[in-house]
N, C-alpha and C positions, 0 to 999 in steps of 0.2 A: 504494500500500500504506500501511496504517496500524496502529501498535500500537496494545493496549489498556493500561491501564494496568499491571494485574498482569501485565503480559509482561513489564515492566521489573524489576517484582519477580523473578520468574522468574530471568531473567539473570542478577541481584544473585546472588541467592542462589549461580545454579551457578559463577558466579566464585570467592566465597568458597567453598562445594566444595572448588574446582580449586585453590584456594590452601592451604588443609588438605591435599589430598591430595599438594598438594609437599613442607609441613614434615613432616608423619609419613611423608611417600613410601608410601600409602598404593594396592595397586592396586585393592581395592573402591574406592573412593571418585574414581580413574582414571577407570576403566569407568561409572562412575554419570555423573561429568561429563560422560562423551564420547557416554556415554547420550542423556542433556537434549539437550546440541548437535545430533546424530544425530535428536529427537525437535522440534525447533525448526525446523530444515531442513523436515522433514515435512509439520509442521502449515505452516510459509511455502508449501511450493507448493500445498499442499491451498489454500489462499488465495484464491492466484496465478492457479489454473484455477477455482478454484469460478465466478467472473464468465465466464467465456469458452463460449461457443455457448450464450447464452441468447436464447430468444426472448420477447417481451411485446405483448400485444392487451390494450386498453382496448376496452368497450362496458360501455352502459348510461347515456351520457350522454345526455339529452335535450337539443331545443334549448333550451328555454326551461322557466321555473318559475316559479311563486306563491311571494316572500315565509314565510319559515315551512318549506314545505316539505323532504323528505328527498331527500337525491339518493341513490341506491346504484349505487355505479361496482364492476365486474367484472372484475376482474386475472386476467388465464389468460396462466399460464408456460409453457414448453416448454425442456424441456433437450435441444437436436439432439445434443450429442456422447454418448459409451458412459459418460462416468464418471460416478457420481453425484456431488451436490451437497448439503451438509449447512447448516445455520444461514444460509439466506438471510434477510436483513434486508431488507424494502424501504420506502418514502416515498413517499407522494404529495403533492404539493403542489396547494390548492386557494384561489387567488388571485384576491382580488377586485380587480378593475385600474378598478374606477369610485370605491371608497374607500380603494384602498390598505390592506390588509391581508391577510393569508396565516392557512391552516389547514394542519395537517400533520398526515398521517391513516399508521400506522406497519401493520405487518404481518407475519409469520415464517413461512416454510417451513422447518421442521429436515428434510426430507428431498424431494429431485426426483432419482429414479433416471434413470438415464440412458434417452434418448427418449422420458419419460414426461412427461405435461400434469400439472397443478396450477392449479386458481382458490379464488382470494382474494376475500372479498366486503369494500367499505368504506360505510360510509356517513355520512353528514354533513347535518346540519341547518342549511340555511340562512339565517338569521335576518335579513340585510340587501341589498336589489336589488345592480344590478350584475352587469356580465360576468365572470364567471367564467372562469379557464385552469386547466384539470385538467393537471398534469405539468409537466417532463419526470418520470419515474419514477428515483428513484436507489435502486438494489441495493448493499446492502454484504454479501461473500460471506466469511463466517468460518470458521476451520477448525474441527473437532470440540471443539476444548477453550477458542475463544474468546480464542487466543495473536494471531491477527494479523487482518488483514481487507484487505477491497481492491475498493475502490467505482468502481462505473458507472454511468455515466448512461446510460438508455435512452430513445431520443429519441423524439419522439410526443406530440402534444399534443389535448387538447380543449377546446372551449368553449362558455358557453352562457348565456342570458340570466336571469336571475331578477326578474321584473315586480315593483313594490311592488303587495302584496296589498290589493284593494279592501278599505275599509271600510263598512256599511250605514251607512247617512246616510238620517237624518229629516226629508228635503229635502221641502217641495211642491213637487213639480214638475207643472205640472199636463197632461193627456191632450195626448200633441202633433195638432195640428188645422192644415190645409194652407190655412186664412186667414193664421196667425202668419207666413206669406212672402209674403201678398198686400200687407199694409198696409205705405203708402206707396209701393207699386211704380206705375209706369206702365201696366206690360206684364206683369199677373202671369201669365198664360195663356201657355205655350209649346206647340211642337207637340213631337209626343213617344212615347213609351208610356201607355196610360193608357185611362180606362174614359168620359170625357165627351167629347162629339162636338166638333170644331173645327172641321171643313167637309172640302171635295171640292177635290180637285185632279186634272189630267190623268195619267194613268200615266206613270210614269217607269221604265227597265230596273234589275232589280233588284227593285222591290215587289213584296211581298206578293201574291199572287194572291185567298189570303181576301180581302183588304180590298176589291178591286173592289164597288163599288157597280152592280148591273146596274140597276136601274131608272134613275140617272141614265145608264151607258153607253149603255142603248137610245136615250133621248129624246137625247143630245147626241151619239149616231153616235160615239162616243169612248172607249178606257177611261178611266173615275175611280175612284180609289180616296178612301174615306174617312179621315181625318187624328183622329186623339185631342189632348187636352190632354195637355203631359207632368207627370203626379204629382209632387211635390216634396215632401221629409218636415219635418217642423221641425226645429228647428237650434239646437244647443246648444256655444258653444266656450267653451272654455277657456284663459286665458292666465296662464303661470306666468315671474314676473319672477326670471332666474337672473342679475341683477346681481349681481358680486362685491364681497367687504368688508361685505352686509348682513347677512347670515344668520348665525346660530347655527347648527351641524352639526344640533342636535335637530331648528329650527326649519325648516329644509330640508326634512329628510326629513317631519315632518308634513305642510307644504306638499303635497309631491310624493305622498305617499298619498292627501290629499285631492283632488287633481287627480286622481289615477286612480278614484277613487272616487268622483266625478262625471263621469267618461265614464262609466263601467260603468253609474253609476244612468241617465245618459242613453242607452245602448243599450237597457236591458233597458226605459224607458218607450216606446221603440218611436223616438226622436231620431238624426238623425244629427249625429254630433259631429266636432266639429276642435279641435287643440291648437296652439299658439301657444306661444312661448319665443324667446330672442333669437336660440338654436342652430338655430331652425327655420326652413325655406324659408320663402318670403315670402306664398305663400299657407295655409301652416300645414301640419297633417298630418291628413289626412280617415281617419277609422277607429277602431274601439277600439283593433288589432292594434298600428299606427303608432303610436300615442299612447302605449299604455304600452312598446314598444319605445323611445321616447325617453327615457319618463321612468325606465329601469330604469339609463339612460346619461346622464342629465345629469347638471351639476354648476352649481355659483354662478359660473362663471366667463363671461361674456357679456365682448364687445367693442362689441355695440349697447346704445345708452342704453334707457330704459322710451321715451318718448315716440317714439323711430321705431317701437318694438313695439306700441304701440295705433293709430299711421297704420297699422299694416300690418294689423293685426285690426280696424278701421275699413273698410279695403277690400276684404279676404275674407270680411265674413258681413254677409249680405240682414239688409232690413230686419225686422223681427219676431225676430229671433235670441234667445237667453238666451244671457249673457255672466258668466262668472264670472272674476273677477281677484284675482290672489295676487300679494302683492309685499311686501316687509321694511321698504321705505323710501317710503312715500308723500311725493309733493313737492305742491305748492300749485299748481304748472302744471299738474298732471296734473287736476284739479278741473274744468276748463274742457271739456277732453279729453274727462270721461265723462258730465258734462253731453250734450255735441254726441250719444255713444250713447243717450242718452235721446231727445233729439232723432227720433235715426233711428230711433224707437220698438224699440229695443232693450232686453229688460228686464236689467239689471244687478245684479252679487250679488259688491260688491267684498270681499274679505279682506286681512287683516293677517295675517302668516304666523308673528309674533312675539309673544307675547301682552303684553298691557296689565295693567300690577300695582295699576294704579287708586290709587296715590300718585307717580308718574309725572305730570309735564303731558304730556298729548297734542297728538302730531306738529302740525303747521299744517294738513296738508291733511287730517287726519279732523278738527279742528274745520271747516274751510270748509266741507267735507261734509255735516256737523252742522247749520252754519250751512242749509245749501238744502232741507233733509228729508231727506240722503240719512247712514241709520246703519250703518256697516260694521261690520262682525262681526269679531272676534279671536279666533284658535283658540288656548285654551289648551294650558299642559302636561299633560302625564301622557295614562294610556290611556282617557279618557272626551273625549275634544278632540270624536269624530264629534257630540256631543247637542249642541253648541252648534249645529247646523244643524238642531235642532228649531224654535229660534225666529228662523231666517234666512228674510227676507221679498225677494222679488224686487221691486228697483225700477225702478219703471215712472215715464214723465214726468208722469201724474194726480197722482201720489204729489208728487213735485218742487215742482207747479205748484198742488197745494192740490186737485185734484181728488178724488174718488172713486180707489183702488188699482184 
């Protein structure tokens, strides 16, 4: 139970009443006291039971959301006991546990007759990623005149993801073509799914019966079925350096929009993509879905250094890949590093996730970079940061080595 403030007033007052009404021995002013008192009691139990036999159902959460978006979550009460219920106060608590900060969305029923429903609609715009936990829901039940109150917590929780919303980026990317995973391979042709012939082999239990090849079964007395190449799409990953102590909060969150916002540009050009982060398994996360589900939960806080994170994106994507790298703190070792992805004919599209205020000396390893042909891009502040990837140029080792891009 909790007072409000003018209950205290209240009291005051009927004391001094109650003391007047001793010095003039007065019995109006008796009866008025004992009145108040008599009406204090009242409004306390009214209180007391307003919280008791309530019931509460949340729907309307989604699991997941775009950045920006409106959530509308649906409160439906029920009062199981016969009495009714006046000046229900309720809270929702809507907490983001990836950035640490809370919204608190308020609400009033003055009236739920007894065994009768009521819904409450809330809604809330969510301006920043991260998992969200809707609840618990806390009810504070008043009596009619707003003398006392007496809060519940109703237990119940939801939760749900909010992606950082892609942004359109003026990337070239260009048409993906199923050469960009042959060069440099050995063995680019596997057997597989797919539309180009690869040869015949004997039947095995389980195959296809389509695929029997009857003219070679006739002539070799044998079932054969015919074998395809398997298709492989081109390959676009993404690797976003969430070393901790480099990042600016701002310069983070940009980062992390443009990561997702070059998977998106690379699903919708027809690319399969992977994302890479220190947080992430060691052959990365294959998918748009995986991708931005990480990056709606990541944070700058890695325990692996940058340099085990490019051995590792080194040895999960084929040769011919597009590699895009985000990172705060470029070191001069790492120079060497992306050289070698040139090497593996990998085309490269490194970022700075901090921006460059051009009265600054520049880090060591974007001069070394400089120094080899290779010019990385720095995403500025503010809300136009995507156009700087109008004049991002994918590099290639021609590029490096003086040749033709």
């Amino acid at each position: 139970m909790f007072l409000q403030r003018w209950t205290l007033t209240f009291v005051f007052l009927t004391f001094c009443f109650y003391l007047i009404a001793l010095i003039n021995e007065s019995a109006t002013l008796y009866l008025f006291c004992w009145g108040s008192v008599g009406l204090l009691l009242v409004m306390f139990m009214l209180a007391y039971i307003g919280a008791i036999g309530l019931e509460h159902h949340r729907s309307g959460c989604p699991q997941h959301l775009w950045a920006g978006d409106k959530v509308e979550v649906e409160e439906r009460f029920r009062n199981r006991g016969s009495f009714p219920k006046v000046n229900l106060v309720f809270y929702e608590v809507f907490t983001n546990q990836t950035q640490g900060y809370k919204h608190i969305l308020s609400g009033l029923l003055p009236w739920l007759g007894g065994g009768e429903e009521a819904v409450a609609r809330l809604s809330l715009s969510l301006e920043r990623r991260g998992v969200y936990l809707v609840g618990p829901l806390v009810v504070d039940a008043l009596d009619p005149l707003g003398l006392f109150g007496r809060r519940r917590v109703l237990q119940g929780t939801a939760s749900f993801l909010v992606y950082p919303r892609p942004e359109p980026l003026p990337l070239a990317l260009p048409p993906p073509s199923p050469s960009l995973w042959r060069v440099g391979s050995q063995n680019p042709f596997r057997r597989g799914e797919g539309l180009e012939f690869y040869g015949l082999r004997e039947y095995q239990e389980g195959d296809d019966l389509r695929r029997v090849d009857w003219k070679s079964t006739a002539r070799l007395e044998t079932l054969h079925v015919r074998e395809f190449h398997q298709e492989q799409p081109a390959f676009l990953a993404v690797a976003l350096d969430v070393s901790p102590g480099q990042w600016s909060e701002e310069g983070f969150e940009r980062a992390v929009t443009a990561a997702a916002s070059l998977l998106y540009l690379g699903v919708q050009r027809g690319y399969a993509v992977r994302l890479f982060t220190q947080q992430t398994p060691g052959e990365g996360l294959s998918g748009l879905e995986a991708g931005l589900a990480h990056l709606a939960t990541v944070r700058p806080e890695a325990q692996e250094g940058m340099a085990s994170l490019l051995q590792r994106v080194a040895e999960g994507i084929p040769s011919g890949s597009f590699l895009a790298l985000f990172t705060a703190d470029p070191q001069p070792l790492w120079v060497e590093v992306l050289l070698r992805f040139l090497q593996q004919r990998v085309a490269l599209l490194p970022l700075w996730g901090e921006p460059l205020d051009g009265t600054s000396p520049l880090p060591p390893a974007i001069e070394a970079l400089q120094a080899k042909g290779v010019a990385p891009l720095s995403l500025p502040q503010g809300p136009h940061w995507p156009q700087v990837f109008r004049r991002a140029r994918w590099i290639r080792l021609q590029s490096v080595v003086g040749g033709r891009p």
